[in-house]
C-alpha positions as CSV (number, residue, x, y, z in Angstrom):
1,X,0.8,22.6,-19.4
2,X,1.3,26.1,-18.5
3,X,-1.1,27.8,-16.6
4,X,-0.3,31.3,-16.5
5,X,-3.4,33.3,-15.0
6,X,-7.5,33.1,-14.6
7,X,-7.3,36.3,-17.1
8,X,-6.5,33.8,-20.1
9,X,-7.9,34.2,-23.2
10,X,-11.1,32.3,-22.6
11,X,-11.0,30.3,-26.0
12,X,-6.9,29.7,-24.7
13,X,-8.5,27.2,-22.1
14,X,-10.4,25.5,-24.3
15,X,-7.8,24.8,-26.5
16,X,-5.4,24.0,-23.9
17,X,-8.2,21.3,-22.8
18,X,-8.7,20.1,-26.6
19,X,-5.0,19.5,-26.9
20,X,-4.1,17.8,-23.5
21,X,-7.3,15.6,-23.8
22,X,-5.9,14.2,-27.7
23,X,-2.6,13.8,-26.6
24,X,-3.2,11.5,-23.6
25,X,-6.5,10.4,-24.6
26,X,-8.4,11.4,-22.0
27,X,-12.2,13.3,-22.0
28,X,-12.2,16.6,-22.3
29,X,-13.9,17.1,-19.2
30,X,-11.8,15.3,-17.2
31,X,-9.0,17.9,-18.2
32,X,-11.6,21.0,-17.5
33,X,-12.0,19.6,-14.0
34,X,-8.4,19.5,-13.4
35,X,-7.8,23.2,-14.6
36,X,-10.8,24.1,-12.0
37,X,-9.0,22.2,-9.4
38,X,-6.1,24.3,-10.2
39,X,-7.2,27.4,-10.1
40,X,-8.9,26.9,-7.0
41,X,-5.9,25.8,-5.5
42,X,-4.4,29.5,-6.4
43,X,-7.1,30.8,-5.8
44,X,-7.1,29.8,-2.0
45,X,-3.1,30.4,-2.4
46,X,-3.7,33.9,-2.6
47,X,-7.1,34.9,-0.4
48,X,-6.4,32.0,2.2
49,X,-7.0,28.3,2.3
50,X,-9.8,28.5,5.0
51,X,-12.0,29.6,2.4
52,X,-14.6,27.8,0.5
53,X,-13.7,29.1,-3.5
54,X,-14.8,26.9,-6.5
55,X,-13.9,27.7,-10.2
56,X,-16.4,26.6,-13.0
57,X,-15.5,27.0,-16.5
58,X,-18.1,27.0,-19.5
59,X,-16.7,24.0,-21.6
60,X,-18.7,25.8,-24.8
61,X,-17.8,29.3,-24.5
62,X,-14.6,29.0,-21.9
63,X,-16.1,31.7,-19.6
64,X,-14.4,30.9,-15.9
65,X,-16.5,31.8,-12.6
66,X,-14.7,32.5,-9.8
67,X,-16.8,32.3,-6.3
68,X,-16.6,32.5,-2.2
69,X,-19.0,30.5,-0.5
70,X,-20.3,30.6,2.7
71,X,-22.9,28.0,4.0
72,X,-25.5,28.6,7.0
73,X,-25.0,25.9,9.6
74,X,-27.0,25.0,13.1
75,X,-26.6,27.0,16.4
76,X,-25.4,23.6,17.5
77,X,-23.6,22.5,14.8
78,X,-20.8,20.1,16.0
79,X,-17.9,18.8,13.7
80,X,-18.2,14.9,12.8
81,X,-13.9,14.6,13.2
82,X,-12.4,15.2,15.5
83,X,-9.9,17.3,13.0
84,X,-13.0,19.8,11.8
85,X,-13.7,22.7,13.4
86,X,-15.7,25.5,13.0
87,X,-14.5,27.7,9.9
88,X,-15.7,31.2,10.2
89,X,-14.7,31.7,6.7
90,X,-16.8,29.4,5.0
91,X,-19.7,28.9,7.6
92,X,-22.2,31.6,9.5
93,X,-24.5,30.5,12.5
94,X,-27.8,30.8,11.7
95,X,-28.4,33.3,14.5
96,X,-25.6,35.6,13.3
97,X,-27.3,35.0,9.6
98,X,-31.3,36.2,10.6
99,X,-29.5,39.2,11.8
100,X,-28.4,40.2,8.4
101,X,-30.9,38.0,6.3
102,X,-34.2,37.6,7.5
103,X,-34.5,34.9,5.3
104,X,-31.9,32.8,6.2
105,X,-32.3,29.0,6.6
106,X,-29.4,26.1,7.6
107,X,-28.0,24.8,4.6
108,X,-28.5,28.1,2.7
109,X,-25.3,29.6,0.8
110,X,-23.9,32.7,-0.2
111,X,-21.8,33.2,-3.3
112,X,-19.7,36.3,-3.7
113,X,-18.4,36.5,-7.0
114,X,-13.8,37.3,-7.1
115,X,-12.4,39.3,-9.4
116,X,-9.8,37.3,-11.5
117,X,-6.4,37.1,-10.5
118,X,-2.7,36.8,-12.3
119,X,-1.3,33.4,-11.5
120,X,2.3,34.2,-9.6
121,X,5.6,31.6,-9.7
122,X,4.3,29.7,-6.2
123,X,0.4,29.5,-7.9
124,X,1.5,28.6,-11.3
125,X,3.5,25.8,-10.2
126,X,1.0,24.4,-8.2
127,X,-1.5,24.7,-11.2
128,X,0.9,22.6,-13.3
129,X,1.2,19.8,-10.2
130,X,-2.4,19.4,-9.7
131,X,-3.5,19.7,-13.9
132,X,-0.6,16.9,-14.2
133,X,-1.7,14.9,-11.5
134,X,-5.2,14.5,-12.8
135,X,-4.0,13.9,-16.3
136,X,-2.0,11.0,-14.8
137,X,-4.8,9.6,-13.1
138,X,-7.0,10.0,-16.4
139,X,-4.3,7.7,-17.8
140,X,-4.1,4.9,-15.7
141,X,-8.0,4.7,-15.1
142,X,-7.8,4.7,-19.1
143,X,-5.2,2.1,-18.7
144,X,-7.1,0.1,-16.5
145,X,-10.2,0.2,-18.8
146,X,-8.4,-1.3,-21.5
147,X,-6.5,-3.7,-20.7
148,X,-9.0,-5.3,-17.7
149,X,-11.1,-7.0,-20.0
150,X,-7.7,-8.1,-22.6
151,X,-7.0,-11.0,-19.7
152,X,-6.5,-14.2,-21.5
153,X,-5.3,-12.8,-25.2
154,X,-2.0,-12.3,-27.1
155,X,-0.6,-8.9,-27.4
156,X,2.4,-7.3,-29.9
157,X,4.6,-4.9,-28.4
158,X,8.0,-3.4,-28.4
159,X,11.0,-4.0,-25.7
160,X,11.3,-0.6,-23.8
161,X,14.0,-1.5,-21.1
162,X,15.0,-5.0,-19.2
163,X,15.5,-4.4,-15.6
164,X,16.6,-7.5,-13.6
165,X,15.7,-10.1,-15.7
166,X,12.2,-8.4,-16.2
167,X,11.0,-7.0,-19.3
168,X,9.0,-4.3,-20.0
169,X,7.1,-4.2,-22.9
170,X,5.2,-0.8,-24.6
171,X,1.9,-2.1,-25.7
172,X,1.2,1.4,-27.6
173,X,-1.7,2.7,-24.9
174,X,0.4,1.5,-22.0
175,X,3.0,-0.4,-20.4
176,X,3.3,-4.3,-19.6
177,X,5.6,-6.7,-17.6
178,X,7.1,-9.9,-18.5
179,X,8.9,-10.9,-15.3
180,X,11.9,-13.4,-15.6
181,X,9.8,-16.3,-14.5
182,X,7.0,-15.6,-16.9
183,X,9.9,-15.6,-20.2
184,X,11.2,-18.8,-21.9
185,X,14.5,-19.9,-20.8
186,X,17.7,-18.9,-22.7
187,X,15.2,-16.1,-24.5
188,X,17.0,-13.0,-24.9
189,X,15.4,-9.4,-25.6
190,X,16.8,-6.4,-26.5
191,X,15.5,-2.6,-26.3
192,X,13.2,-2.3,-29.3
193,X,12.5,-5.8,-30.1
194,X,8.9,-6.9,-31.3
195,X,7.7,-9.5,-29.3
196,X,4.4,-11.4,-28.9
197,X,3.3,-11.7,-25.1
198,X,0.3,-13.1,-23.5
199,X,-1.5,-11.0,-21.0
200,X,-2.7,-13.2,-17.8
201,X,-3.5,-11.0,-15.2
202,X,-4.1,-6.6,-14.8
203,X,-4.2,-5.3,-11.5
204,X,-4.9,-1.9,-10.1
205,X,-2.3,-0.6,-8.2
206,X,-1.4,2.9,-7.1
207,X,1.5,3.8,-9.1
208,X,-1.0,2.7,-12.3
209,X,-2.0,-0.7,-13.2
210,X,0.1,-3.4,-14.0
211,X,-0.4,-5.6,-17.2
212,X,1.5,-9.2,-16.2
213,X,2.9,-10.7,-19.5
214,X,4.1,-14.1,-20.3
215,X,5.7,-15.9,-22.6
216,X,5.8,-19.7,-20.5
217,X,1.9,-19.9,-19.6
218,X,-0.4,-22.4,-21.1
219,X,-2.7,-19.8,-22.1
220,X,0.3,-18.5,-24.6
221,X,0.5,-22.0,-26.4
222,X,-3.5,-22.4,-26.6
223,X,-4.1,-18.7,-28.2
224,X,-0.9,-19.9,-30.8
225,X,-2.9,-22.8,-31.2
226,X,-5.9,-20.7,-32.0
227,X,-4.0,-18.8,-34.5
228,X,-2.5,-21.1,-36.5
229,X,-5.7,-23.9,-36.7
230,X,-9.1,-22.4,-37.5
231,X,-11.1,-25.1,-36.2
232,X,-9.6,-24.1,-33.1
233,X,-10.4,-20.7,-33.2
234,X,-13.7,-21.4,-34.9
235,X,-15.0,-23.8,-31.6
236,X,-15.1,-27.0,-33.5
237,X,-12.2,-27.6,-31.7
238,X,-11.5,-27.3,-28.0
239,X,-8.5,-26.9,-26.2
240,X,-9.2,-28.5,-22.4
241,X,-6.1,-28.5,-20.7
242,X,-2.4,-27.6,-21.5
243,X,0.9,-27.6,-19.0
244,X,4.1,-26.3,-19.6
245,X,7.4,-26.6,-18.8
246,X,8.2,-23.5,-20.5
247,X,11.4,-23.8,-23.2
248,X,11.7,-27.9,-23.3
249,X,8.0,-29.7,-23.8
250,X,4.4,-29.5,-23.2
251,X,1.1,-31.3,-23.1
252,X,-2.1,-30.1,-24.7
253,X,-5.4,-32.0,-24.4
254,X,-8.0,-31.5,-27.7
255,X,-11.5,-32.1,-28.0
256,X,-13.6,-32.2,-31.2
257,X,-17.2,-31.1,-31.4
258,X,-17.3,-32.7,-34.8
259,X,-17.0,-36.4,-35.4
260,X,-15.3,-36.0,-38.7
261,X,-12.9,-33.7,-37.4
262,X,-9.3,-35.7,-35.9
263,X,-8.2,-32.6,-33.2
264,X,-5.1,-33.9,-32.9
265,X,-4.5,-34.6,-37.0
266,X,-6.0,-30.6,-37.0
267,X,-3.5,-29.3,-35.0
268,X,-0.8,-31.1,-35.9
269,X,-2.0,-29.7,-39.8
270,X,-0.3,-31.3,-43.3
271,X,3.3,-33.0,-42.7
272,X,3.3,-30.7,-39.3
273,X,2.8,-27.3,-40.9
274,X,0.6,-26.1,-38.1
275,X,2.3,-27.4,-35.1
276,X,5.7,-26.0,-36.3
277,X,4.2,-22.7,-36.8
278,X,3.6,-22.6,-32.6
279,X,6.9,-24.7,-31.8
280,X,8.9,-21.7,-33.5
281,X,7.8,-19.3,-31.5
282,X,8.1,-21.1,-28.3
283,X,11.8,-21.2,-29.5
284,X,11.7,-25.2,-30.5
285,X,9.6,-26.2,-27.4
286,X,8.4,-30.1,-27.8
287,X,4.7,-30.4,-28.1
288,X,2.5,-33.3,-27.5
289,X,-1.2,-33.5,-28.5
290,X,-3.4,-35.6,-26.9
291,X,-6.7,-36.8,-26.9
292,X,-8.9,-35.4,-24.4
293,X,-11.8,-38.2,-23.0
294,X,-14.2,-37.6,-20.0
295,X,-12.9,-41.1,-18.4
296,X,-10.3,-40.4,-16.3
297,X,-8.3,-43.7,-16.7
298,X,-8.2,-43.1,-20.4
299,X,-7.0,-39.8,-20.1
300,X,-4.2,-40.3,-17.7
301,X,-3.1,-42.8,-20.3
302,X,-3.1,-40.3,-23.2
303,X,-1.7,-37.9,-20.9
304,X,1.6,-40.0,-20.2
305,X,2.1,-41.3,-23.7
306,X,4.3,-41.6,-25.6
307,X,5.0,-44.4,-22.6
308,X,2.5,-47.7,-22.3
309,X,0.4,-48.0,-19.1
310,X,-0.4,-51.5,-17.9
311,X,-3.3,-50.8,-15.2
312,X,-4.7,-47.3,-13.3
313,X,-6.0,-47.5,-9.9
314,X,-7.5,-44.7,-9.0
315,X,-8.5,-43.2,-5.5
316,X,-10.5,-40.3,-6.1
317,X,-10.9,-39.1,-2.4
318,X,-6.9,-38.3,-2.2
319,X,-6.9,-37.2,-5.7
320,X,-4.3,-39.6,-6.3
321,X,-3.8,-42.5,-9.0
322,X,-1.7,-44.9,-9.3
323,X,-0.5,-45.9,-12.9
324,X,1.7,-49.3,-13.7
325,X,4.1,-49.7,-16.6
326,X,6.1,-52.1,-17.6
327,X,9.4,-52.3,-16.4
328,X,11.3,-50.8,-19.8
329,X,8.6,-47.8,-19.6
330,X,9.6,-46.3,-16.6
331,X,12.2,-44.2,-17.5
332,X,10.2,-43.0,-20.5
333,X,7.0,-42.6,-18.0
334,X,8.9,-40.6,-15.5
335,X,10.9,-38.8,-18.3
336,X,14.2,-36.5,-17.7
337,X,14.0,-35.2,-14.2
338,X,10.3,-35.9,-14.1
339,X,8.9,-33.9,-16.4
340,X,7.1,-36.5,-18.4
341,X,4.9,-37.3,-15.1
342,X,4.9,-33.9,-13.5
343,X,3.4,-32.9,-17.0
344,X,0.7,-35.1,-17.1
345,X,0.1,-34.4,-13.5
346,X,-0.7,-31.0,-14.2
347,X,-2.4,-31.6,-17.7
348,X,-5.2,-34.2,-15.7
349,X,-5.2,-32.2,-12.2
350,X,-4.7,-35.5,-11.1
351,X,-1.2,-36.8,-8.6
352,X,0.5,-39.7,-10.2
353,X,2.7,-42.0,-8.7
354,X,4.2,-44.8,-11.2
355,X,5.4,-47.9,-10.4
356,X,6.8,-50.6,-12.5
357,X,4.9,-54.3,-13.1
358,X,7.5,-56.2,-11.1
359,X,7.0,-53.6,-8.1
360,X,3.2,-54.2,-8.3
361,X,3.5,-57.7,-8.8
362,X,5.8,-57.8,-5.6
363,X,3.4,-55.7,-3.8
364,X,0.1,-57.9,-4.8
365,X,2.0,-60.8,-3.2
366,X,3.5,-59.5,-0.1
367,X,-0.5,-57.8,0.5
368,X,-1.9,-61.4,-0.6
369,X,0.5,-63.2,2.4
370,X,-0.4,-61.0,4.7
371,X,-3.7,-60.8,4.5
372,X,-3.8,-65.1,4.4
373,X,-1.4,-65.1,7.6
374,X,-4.5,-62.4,9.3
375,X,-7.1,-64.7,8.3
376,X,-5.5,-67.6,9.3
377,X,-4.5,-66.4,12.5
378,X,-7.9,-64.5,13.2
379,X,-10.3,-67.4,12.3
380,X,-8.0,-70.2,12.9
381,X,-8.9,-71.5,9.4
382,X,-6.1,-73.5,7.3
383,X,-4.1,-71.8,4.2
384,X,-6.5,-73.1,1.5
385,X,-9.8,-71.3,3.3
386,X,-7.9,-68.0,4.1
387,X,-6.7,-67.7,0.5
388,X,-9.7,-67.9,-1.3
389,X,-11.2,-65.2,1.2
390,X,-8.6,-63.0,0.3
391,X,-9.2,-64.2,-3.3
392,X,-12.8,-63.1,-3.5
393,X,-11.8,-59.7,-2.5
394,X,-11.8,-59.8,1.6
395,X,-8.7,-57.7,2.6
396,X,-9.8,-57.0,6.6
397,X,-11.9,-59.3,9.3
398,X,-14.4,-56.1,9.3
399,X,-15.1,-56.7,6.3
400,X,-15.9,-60.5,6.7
401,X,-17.2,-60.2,9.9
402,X,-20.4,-57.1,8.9
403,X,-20.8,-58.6,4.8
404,X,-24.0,-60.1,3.7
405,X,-24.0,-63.9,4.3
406,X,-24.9,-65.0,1.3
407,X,-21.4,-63.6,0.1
408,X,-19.7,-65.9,1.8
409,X,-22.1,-68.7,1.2
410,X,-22.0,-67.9,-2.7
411,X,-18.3,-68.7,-2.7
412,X,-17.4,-71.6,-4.9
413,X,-17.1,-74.8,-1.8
414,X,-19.2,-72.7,1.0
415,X,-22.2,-73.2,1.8
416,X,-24.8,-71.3,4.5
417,X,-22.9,-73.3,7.4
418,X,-19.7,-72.2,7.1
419,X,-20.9,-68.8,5.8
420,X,-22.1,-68.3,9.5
421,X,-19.4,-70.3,11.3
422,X,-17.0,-67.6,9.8
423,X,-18.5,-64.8,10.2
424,X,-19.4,-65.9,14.0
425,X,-15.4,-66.1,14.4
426,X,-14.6,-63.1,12.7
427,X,-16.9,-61.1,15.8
428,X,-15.6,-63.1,18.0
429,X,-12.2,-62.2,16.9
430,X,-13.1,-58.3,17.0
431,X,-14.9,-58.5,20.2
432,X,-11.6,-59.9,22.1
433,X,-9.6,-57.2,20.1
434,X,-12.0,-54.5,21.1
435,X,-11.6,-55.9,24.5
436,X,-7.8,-56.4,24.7
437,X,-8.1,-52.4,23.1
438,X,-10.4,-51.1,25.6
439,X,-7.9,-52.6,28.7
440,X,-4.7,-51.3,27.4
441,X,-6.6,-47.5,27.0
442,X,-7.9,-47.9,30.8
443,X,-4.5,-49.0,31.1
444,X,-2.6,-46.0,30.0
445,X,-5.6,-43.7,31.6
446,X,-7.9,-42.5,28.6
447,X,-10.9,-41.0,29.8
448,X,-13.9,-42.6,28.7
449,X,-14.9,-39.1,27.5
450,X,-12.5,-39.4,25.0
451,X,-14.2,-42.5,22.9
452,X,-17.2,-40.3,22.9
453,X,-15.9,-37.7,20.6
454,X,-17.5,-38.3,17.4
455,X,-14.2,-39.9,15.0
456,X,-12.5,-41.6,18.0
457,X,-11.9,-45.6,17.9
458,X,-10.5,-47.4,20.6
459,X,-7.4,-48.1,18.4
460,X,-7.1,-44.6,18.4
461,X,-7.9,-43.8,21.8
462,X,-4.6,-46.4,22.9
463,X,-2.6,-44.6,20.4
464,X,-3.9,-40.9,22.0
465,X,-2.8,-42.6,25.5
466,X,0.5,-43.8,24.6
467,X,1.4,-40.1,23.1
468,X,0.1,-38.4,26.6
469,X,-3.7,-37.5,25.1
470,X,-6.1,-39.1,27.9
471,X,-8.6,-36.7,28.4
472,X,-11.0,-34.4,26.3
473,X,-9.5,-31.6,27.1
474,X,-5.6,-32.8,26.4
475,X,-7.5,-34.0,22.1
476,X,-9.0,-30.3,22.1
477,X,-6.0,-29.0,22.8
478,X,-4.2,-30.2,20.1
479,X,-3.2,-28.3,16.5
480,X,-3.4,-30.8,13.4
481,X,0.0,-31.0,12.8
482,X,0.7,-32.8,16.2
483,X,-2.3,-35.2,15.2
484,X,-0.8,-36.0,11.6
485,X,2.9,-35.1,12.6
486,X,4.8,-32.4,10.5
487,X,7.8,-30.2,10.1
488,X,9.3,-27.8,12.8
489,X,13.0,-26.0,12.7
490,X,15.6,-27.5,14.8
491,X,18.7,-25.7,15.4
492,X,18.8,-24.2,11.8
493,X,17.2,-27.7,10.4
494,X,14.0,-28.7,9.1
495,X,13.2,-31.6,11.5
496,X,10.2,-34.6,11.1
497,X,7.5,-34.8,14.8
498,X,5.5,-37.7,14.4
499,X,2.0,-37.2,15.1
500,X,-0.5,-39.2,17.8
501,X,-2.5,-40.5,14.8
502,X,-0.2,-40.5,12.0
503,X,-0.4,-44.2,11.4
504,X,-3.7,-43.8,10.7
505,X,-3.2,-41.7,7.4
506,X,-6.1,-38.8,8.3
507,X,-6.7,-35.8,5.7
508,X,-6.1,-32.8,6.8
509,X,-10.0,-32.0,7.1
510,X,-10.3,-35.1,8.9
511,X,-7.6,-34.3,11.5
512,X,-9.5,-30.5,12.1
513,X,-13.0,-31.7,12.1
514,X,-11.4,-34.4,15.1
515,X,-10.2,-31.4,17.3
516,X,-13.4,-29.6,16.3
517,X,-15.2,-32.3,17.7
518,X,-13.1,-32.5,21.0
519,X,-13.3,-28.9,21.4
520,X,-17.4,-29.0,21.3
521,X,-17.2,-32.3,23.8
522,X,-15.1,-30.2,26.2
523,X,-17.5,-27.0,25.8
524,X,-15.1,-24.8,24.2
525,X,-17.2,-24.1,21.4
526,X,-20.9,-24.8,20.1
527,X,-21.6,-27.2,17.7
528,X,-23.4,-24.6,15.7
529,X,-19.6,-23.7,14.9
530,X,-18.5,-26.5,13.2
531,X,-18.4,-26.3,9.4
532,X,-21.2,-27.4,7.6
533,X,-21.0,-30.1,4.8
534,X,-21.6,-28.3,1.6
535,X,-25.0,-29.6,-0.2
536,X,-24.5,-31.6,-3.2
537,X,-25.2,-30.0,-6.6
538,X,-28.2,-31.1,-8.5
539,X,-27.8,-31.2,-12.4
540,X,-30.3,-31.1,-14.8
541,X,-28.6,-32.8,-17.2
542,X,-26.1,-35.6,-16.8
543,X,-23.5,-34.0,-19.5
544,X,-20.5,-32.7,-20.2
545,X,-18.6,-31.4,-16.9
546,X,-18.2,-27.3,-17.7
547,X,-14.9,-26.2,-18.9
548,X,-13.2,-23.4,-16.9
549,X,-10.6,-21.6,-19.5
550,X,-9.0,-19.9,-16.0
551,X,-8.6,-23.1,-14.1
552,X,-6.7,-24.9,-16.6
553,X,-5.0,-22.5,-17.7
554,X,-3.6,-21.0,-14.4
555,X,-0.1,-20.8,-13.8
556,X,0.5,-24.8,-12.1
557,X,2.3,-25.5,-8.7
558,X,2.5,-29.5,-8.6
559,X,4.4,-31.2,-6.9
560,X,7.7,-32.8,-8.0
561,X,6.9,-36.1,-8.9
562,X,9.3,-38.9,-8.9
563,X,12.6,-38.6,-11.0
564,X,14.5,-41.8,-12.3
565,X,17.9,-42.7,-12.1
566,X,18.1,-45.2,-15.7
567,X,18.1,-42.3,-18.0
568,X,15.1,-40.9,-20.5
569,X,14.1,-42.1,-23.7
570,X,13.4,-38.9,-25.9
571,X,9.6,-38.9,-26.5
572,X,8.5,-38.2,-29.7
573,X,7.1,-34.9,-31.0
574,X,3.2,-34.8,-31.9
């Protein structure tokens, strides 16, 4: 836009305004307010940039006004940074105002009108900088505005350039990117290409905001889903989870709201109609459909089909379960490098490890010995007695030792007697433990402050001693890495440090709340520091947990899960 003097034809503003604001689609004002901008720019070019000069144009008739103003301030008036001085071009004492205006109050301000000026080469260009730079502004705040709330839908756009692997896409009232880990695999693009990209994220930045577009998300497949099934897109359906591994196969969890209504007959549609609709434009990517359930067992069994699942043993604080096939399923559990299992890992939020019936069956026994030899040994009891304790369920002498009585005594060939004969041997066999424990710490020279420390057992307090932890101080002291051992760089290589407590398996939060602890027993820190447990929720309503769109479908980081070496069986598509 060229700006070529204040003396314009006042209607030639207006229309300059008219025109920028429809070609970038911007407000009118906003353009007006740049062109003031710029004129006060030139205007200060020429008279000097000390003084205070404002341009207002009439956005109805066009008529500019061009002023100098000059604002009373205090006798004592001191600049608030350090950089601001006193500006005798735009500021008057108050005492050197009353002498010329009787009147004169701080905060009052004079306006002398200018007479209007020809914009020169230097002022002209500088007009055409600022009027530009607000224009581009206007544009990505527009930008912003309407593509902020788009998050989570599909988008058609054109291929404008691939740089690096990423590929950036003109969505008509701006620009998107498809980075190269965001496109399906083997996928090729060429400049002017129509493609169909879901937008998963829009973020501000200062060169303009920045649509992300992908291609691999879940979100992609879901909103296919949505397009091709109308129950889907109607509600009656519900799509609660879906992973990818973008290219080669994924898993989608579906929910009905209607009893009549099969979600995954629906979305597979007549003969496959539906489901090969969305599979063609994820360029021949497998798809399986699954049943969603709210039991957690049942749905780590959808999730891993099309292998069978003997038994699921779940342990909820670790977030882990353990799932057992038969022996010919594992390869098609596991699937090619994983991916079968690393799917349904991500599809259930849950970390699965599989293991075959043999290996479990293996494992039952060697656990079933062991815990008879402990028994035997710990309440000199023959063979027969220690197996049926470890039969009914007794895997430690804790636990025989602190039970209920009448657990014992309920056990098919006990009675009361031997109930309490057992459980009499079972303290006596802790208390010489505990004792023999206690020695070997006073032994290696554990403070006794040490066993104070909420968290601390005397198992642990020998293993602190034999790593060099024997006083309060020493277990403060310590990071959580040296308590659960970790990973440090060795000459180049990534080298395993056993921790002080690592055979005792402690969770991360464990291991800090433990040093927490030592650190309030040694008076580093108050216990009013130590985090808080948060409350429980209370529900109304035992139903359905709430379904967050974001969380499932946000880009997944599992873990590798366990590859096998015996091959894959091909899965079948849904």
């Amino acid at each position: 836009m060229a700006v070529t003097g204040i003396s314009a034809n006042r209607l030639e503003l207006l229309q300059i305004a008219d025109a920028v604001a429809r070609e970038k689609l911007i407000d009118r004002e906003i353009v007006i307010e740049a062109i003031e901008e710029a004129i006060q720019k030139g205007a200060k070019s020429r008279y000097g940039a000390h003084h205070d000069i404002r341009a207002k144009i009439d956005p109805k008739t066009g008529e500019l006004a061009l002023t100098r103003h000059v604002t009373i301030v205090a006798d004592d008036w001191q600049p608030e940074d350090e950089l601001e001085e006193f500006n005798d071009s735009a500021m008057v004492r108050l005492k050197d105002a009353l002498k010329r205006d009787p009147e004169a109050e701080v905060g009052k301000e004079y306006v002398e009108e200018l007479p209007p000026f020809e914009f020169g080469r230097v002022q002209t260009q500088m007009a055409r900088q600022v009027v530009t730079g607000k224009v581009r502004e206007a544009e990505r705040a527009n930008q912003y505005e309407e593509f902020k709330d788009r998050v989570g839908e599909i988008v058609n756009g054109t291929v404008k350039r691939v740089e690096y692997g990423n590929t950036i896409v003109d969505l008509g009232r701006g620009e998107g990117v498809m980075r190269r880990d965001q496109s399906i695999p083997r996928e090729v693009f060429n400049i002017g290409d129509r493609v169909r990209t879901y937008i998963y994220d829009v973020r501000p930045e200062a060169k303009g905001p920045q649509v992300m577009l992908s291609r691999a998300h879940p979100g992609f497949m879901a909103k296919l889903f949505a397009q091709e099934v109308p129950e889907v897109y109607d509600g009656v359906i519900e799509i609660r989870a879906a992973a990818r591994d973008a290219g080669s196969r994924a898993k989608m969890a579906v929910l009905s709201n209607d009893s009549s209504i099969d979600p995954v007959g629906a979305c597979v549609g007549m003969r496959g109609s539906r489901v090969q609709a969305v599979v063609a434009e994820l360029q021949g990517e497998k798809i399986d459909i699954i049943q969603w359930n709210n039991d957690e067992p049942t749905f780590i069994v959808n999730a891993l089909a099309p292998a069978e699942v003997s038994k699921v043993v779940l342990d909820e604080e670790a977030g882990r379960v353990e799932v057992v096939v038969p022996d010919e399923q594992l390869s098609l559990a596991i699937g090619r490098r994983g991916q079968n299992v690393r799917l349904a890992s991500q599809l259930t939020g849950w970390q699965i490890d599989i293991i075959t019936e043999a290996q479990d069956s293996e494992r039952r026994q060697r656990e079933f010995s062991e815990r008879t030899t402990l028994f035997q040994e710990a309440l000199d009891v023959d063979e027969v007695i220690a197996q049926l304790l470890v039969t009914e369920g007794f895997a430690t002498v804790e636990d025989l030792a602190y039970v209920e009585s009448y657990e014992i005594s309920d056990i098919e060939g006990f009675d009361e007697e031997t109930a309490e004969e057992l459980q009499a041997r079972a303290r006596d066999f802790l208390d010489r433990q505990a004792a023999e424990l206690d020695a070997k710490r006073k032994a290696l020279g554990v403070e006794d402050g040490v066993l104070e420390v909420p968290g601390v057992t005397l198992a642990m307090a020998v293993a602190l001693g034999e790593g060099g932890v024997k006083t309060v101080e020493d277990l403060a002291d310590l990071a959580t890495d040296e308590v659960r051992g970790g990973y440090e760089m060795q000459n180049g290589e990534r080298v395993k440090v056993a921790g002080v407590l690592e055979t005792f398996n402690l969770s991360q939060e464990d291991a800090e709340m433990l040093i927490l602890q030592a650190r309030v027993a040694a008076g580093w820190i108050d216990a009013s520091e130590l985090p808080q447990p948060e409350p429980e929720p209370e529900y109304e309503d035992e139903g359905e947990e709430a379904f967050d769109a974001e969380s499932v479908f946000a880009p997944q980081d599992a873990a590798e899960a366990e590859t096998a070496d015996e091959g894959d069986l091909e899965p079948s598509q849904a």
